[in-house]
N, C-alpha and C positions, 0 to 999 in steps of 0.2 A: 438674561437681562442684567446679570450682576454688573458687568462693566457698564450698561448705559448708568447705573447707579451708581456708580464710581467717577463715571466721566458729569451727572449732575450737581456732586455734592461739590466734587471739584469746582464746578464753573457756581456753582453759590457763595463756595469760599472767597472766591476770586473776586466776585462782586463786592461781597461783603467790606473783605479787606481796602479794596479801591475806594470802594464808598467813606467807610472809616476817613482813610487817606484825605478826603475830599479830590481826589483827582479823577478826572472825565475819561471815558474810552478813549477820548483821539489824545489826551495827555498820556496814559498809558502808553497808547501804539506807538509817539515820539519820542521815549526815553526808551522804550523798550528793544525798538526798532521791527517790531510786527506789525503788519495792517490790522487796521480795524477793526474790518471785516472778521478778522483770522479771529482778534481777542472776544468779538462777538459771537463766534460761533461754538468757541471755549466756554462762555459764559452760560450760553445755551444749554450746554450739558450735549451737544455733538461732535465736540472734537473731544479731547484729551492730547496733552502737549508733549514734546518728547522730554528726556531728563534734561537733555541741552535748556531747553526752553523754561524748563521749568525754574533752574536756577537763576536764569536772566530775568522771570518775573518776582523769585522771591529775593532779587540783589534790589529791583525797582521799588517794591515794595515797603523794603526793609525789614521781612523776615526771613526765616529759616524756612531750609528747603522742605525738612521735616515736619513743618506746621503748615506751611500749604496742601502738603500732601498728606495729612493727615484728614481720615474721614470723621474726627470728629468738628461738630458745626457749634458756637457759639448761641448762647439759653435761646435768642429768639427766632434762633430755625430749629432748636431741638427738637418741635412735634413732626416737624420734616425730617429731620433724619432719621426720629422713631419710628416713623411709618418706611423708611427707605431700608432700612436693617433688619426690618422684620420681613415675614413672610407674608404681609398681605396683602400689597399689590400681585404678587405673584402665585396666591392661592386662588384667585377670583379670576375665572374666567370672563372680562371684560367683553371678549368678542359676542360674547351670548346676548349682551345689549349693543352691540355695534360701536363699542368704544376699544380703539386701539392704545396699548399702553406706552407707544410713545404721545401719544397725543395726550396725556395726562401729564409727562414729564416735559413735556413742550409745556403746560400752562403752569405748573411748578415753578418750570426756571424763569417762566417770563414775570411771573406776579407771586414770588416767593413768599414775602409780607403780608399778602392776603390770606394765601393760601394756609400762611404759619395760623394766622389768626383765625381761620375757617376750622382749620384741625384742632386746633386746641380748643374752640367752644364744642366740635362736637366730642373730643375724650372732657369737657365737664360737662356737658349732656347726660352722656356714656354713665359718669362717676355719679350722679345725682338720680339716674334713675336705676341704675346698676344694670345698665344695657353692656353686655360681655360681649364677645365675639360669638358666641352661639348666637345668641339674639341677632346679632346684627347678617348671618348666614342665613337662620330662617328666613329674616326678613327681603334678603337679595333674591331667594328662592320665589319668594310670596312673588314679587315685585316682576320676576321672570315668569311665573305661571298669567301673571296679569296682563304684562304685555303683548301675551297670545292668546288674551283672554281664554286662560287655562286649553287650549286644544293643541292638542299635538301631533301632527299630521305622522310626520316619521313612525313617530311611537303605535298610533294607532295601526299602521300596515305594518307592524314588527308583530304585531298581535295575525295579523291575518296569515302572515307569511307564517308563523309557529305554528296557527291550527294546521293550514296547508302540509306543512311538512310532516305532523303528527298526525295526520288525520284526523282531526277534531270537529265534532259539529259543532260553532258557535252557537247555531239555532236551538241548541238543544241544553239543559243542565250540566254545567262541570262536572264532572264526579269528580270526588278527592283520591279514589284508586287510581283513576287514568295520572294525574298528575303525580301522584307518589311514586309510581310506577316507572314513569319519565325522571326524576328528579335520585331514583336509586340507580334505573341502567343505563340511563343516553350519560347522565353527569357525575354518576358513583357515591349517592349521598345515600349514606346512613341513618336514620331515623327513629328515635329515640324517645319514648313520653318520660317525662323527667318533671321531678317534685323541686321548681322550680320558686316556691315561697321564698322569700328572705324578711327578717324585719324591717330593712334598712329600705327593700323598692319589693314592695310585693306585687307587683302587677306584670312582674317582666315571662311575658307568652313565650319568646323563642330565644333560642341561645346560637350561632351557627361556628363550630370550630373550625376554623382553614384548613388546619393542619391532614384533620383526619376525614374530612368534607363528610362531619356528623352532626345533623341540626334536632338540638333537644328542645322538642316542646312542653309547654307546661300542660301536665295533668288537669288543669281547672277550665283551660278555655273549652269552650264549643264549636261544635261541626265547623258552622260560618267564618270562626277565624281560623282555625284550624287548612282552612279551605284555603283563605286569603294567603296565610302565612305560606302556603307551597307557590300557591299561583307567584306570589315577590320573590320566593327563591330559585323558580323557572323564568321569571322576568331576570337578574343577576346574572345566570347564567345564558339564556340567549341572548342579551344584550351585549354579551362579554365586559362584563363589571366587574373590575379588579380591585379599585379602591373603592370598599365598601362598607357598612354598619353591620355588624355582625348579631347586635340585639334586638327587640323588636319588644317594646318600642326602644328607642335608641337611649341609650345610657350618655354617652358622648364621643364626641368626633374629632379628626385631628387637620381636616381641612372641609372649604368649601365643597371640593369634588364630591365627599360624602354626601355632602346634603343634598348635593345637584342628583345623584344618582341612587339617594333611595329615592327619592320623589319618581326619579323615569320608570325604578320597579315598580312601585306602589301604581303608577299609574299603567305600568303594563299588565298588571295582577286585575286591578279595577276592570280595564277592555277587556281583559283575558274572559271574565265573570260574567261580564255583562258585555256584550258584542255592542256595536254601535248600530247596526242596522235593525235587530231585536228590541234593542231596548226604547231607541226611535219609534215603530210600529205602535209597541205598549204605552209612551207615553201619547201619540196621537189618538188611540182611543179612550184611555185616561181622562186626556184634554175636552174631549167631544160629549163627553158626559154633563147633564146636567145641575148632578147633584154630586159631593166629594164625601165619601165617609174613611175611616180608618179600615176598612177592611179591602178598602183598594189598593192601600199602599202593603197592605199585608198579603196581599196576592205576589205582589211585586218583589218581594221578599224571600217569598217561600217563592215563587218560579224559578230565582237566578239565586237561591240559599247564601246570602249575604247579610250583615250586618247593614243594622240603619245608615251609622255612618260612609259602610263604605256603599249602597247605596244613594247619599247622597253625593258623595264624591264625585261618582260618574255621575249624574246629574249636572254636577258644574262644567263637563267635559261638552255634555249634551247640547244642553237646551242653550248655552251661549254660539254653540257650533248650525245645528240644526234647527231652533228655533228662533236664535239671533235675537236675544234676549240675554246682550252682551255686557246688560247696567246689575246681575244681579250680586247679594251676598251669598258668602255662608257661613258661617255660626256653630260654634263649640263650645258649649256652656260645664262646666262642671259646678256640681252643689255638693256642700258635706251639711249634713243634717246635725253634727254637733259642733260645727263651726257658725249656721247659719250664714253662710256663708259663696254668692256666686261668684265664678272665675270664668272669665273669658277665654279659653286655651288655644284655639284658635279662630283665625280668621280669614278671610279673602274675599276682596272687593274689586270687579274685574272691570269696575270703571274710574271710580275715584272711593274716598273714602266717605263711606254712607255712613249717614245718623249712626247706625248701633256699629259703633268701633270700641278698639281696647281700651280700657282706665288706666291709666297709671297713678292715680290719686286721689284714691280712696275712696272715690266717689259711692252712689249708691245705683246702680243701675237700676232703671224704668221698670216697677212690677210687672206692669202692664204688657210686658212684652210677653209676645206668645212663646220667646226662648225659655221663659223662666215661669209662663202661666205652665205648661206641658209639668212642671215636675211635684204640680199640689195632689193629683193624686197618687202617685209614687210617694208621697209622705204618708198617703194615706195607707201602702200598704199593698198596693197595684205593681206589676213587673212592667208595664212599660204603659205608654199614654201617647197619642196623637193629638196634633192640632192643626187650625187653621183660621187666621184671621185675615184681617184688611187695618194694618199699622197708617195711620194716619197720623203725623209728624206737623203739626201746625207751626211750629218753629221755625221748619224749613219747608213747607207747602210741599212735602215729599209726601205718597203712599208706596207704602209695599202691600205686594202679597207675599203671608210669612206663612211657609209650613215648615210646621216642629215635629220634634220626633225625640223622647224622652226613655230611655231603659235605664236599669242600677246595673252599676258599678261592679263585675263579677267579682273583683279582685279584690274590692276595699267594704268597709261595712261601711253602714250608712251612708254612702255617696252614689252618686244618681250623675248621667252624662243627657246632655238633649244635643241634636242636632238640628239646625235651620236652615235653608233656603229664602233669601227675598228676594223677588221680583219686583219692580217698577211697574204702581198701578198707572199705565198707558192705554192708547188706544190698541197698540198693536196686541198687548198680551190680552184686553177682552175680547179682542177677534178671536184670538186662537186657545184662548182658555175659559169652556162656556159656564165653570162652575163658578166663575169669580163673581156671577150675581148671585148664586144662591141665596133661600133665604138661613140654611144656614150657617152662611158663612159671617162669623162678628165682625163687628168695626170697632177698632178701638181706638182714643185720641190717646196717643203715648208719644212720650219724651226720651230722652237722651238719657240723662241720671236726675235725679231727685233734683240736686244741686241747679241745675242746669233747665229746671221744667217752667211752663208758665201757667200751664192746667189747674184750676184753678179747685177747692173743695175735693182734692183728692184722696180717698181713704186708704191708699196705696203707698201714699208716701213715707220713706222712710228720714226723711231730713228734708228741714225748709229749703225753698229757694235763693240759699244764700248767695252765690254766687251771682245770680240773677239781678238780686238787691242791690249786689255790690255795684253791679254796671250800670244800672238805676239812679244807683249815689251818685255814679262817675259824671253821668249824663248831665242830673242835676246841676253839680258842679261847674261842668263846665259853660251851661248856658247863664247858670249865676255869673262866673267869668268874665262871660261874654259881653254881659249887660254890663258891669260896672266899666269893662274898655269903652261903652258906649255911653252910659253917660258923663263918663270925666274924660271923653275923648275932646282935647282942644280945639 
């Protein structure tokens, strides 16, 4: 793609310059002696012109052959070139959302002025919330799992096709020998428990070296990730995964691919764990029960020996696939007990973006939420907590049903992680989920953030409704406005 990038900056110069000039394409093509056509299709960024030609537009012009063909672009196409010089149109695999990358460099050259001004709000978006390029990868990835509302066909018979080959019961519990087993003789990996603390990132579980295909685990984690972390290193290697993250969790990356293809392991590791046909079965009699306690999801846990989180993960894979309950979230809460302090770490929303989404300022997030009710008795002294309520959102006439799911932090002190799921309280999920009348399942009437609530006598809250107020004033004002245009209206 570098010469299509060559051949657009050119045909912006060209414009640019003519513009300057004040002279029109068909002025152009008559001193120049080219068609129109021809200088339009230059302009375009689809042709490139020979050196002949070049010099006969930079004689018309009245520059230098050398400043026409020079790829630098004057201050108000510079976020267009910055983005043309770099690598990241061409680290993004655009096909994955059905956009072709000439088709973007067709709306460039046609509406460059826009486009300049489109790019440069979002690098001071970027600069004000200190959104970097990781961020913005996550976020292409999130935005990719969404538009398939997280399921993935391929992926999932990549799993089937491995047991098949390995002989592996899905049906049955992974064991962590059978995979270690595979992952030392079919792929030559050496396997290593390694005291993997540092002051700087103490939570880092796997380290994987190319060189010597020797994956050291850290001494602190448990069975469950332990588990996880083989099952993502036999995902890597049957997927044939070359450019990839070598730590776990990731330190940092050097392109989009990485991100795109730990997600494919991670999600091959998740199926690998938990079969789709299995775990289907389990949540249909789950579903069919009456009443919902913490010792049901604890079943579920200890049968497929996985962590909460990556139990709910496959959850999202699920229940959007299988029971077409395609509107829900899910939720990644971290708390530090001497920060008091919640963080949203992750998210995904596989319809649009539901009530409980990220803060970027400062907000206070809704106590009320069953994300962050799950973590009061873990303060109390408890290794982990369940929950489950009925989130009623009077703001936007939204319910969910939110199940939590709260353990500490193996790796940090005083920090505590919860995971959620919401579902959209509809008709179709009280058909097929008969615990959501229980009577003990809560209701709670909960908000967005403090900021942002209208709930009125709330002993929860951590800051007024200012922002609320503020749009209140707005209101005011402008029906104040309004009237005075109406009565000294002529």
């Amino acid at each position: 793609m570098e010469q299509e990038y060559i051949k657009l900056i050119f045909g912006l110069k060209l414009k640019q310059i003519r513009t300057d000039k004040e002279l029109s394409l068909f002025g152009l093509a008559k001193i120049s002696g080219m068609s129109k056509s021809y200088l339009n299709e230059i302009e375009k960024g689809k042709k490139y012109p020979k050196p002949d030609k070049i010099s006969i537009l930079a004689k018309c012009l009245d520059v230098s052959y050398d400043e026409l063909v020079s790829l630098k672009l004057e201050k108000n196409l510079a976020p267009i070139a910055k983005i043309l010089e770099s690598n990241f149109l061409k680290e993004i695999p655009f096909e994955l959302f059905g956009i072709q990358q000439a088709a973007l460099i067709d709306i460039i050259s046609r509406s460059p002025a826009k486009v300049t001004a489109f790019i440069s709000t979002i690098f001071e978006i970027a600069r004000n919330y200190n959104f970097g390029k990781d961020n913005f990868y996550l976020a292409s990835v999130r935005s990719y799992q969404e538009a398939n509302h997280n399921f993935f066909p391929e992926l999932e018979q990549s799993v089937l096709s491995f047991a098949k080959s390995y002989q592996l019961e899905l049906s049955k519990k992974i064991k962590k020998s059978d995979l270690v087993d595979i992952l030392k003789e079919e792929y030559g990996y050496t396997i290593i428990k390694e005291n993997l603390d540092s002051p700087e990132y103490n939570d880092l579980r796997s380290v994987f070296v190319k060189d010597s295909s020797t994956l050291l685990i850290s001494k602190k984690i448990d069975e469950q990730q332990e588990l996880f972390i083989c099952a993502k290193e036999i995902g890597f290697n049957y997927l044939k995964i070359e450019d990839r993250l070598t730590t776990f969790p990731w330190i940092q990356f050097d392109s989009f691919d990485q991100v795109l293809t730990n997600f494919q392991a991670s999600y091959f590791a998740g199926a690998l764990l938990m079969s789709r046909q299995s775990i289907v079965t389990d949540l249909k009699v789950l579903f069919n029960k009456s009443e919902i306690r913490p010792i049901h999801f604890k079943v579920l846990l200890n049968k497929y020996n996985v962590s909460p989180e990556t139990l709910f993960q496959r959850l999202t894979n699920i229940l959007s696939k299988d029971f077409e309950f395609k509107d829900l979230f899910f939720l990644r809460f971290n708390y530090s007990i001497e920060k008091d302090r919640y963080d949203l770490t992750k998210e995904l929303h596989l319809s649009s973006s539901h009530a409980p989404t990220s803060n970027q300022s400062d907000e206070h997030y809704c106590r009320r939420w069953m994300s962050l009710k799950v973590f009061e008795k873990l303060k109390q002294g408890e290794k982990e907590n369940f929950g489950i309520q009925i989130s009623e959102y009077p703001n936007h006439n939204e319910s969910y049903l939110v199940i939590s799911s709260a353990t500490k932090d193996p790796f940090k002190e005083s920090q505590f992680r919860s995971i959620s799921i919401g579902l959209p309280l509809n008709k179709a999920l009280l058909r097929k989920i008969s615990f959501t009348n229980s009577k003990i399942v809560d209701q709670e009437m909960v908000g967005v953030t403090c900021e942002r609530c209208q709930i009125q006598d709330c002993s929860q809250r951590k800051s007024p409704p200012k922002l609320i107020q503020k749009e209140e004033i707005e209101q005011r004002t402008i029906s104040f406005v309004k009237s005075l245009r109406t009565q000294y209206k002529s």
